[in-house]
C-alpha positions as CSV (number, residue, x, y, z in Angstrom):
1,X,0.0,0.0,0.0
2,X,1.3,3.5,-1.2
3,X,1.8,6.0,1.8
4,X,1.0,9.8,0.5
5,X,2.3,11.6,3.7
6,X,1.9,15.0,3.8
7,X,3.7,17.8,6.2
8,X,2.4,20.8,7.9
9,X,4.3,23.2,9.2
10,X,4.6,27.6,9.4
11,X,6.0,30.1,11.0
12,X,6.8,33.9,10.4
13,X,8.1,35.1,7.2
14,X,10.6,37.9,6.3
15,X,7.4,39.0,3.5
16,X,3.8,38.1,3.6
17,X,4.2,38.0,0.0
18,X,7.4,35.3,-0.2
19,X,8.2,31.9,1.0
20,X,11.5,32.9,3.4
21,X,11.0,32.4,7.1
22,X,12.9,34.6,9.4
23,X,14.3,32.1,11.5
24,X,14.1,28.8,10.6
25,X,15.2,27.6,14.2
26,X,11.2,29.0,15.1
27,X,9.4,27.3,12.5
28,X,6.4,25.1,13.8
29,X,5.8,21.9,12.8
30,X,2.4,20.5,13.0
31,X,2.7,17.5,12.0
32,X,3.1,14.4,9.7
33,X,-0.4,13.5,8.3
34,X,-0.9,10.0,6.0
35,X,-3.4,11.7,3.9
36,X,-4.2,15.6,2.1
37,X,-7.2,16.0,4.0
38,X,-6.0,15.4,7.6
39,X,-3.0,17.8,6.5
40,X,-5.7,20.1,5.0
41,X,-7.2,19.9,8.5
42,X,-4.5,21.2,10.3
43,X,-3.3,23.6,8.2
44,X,-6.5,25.3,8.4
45,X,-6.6,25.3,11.7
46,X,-3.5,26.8,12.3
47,X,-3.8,29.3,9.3
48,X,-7.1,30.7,11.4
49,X,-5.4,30.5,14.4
50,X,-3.2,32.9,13.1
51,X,-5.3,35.3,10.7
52,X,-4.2,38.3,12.8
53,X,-0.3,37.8,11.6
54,X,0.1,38.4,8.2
55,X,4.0,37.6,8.0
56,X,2.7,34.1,9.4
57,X,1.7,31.3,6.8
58,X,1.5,28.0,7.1
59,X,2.5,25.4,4.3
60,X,1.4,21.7,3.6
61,X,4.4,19.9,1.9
62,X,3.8,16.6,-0.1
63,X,6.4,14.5,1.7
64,X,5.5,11.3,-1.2
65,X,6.8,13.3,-3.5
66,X,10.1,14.3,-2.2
67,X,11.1,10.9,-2.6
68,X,10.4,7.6,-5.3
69,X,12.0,4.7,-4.1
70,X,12.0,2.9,-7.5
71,X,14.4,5.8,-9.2
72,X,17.9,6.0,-9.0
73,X,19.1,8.9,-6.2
74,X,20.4,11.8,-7.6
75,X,24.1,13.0,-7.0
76,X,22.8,15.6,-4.1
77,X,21.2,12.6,-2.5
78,X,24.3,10.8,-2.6
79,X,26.4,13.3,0.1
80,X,27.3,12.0,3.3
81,X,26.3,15.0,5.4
């Protein structure tokens, strides 16, 4: 069975308008979800939370498709860091 896992996490950004955080040691992570809607959930929930903050956003990330097991890695997957 294919696992879609899905992300959620936000935090204050240097623009409302961009995708940079201003410190990424603050961000908040919601969670790990194993479907869109339960992600969907939470990310509105914390996205109304915080309707007063403009620089804060929340994001969901589609963690099944950082990764595809059946391809080859590529070379910046091959570090050792």
């Amino acid at each position: 069975m294919t696992q879609r896992l899905h992300l959620v996490f936000g935090g204050d950004l240097v623009d409302p308008s961009g995708t940079t955080f201003k410190d990424v040691d603050d961000i908040h992570i919601v969670g790990i979800f194993p479907n869109y809607a339960a992600a969907y959930d939470a990310w509105k929930a914390e996205a109304q939370r915080t309707v007063d903050n403009a620089h804060t956003r929340y994001f969901i990330a589609h963690l099944h498709r950082l990764r595809d097991e059946g391809r080859e890695a590529s070379p910046t997957e091959e570090l050792d860091d």
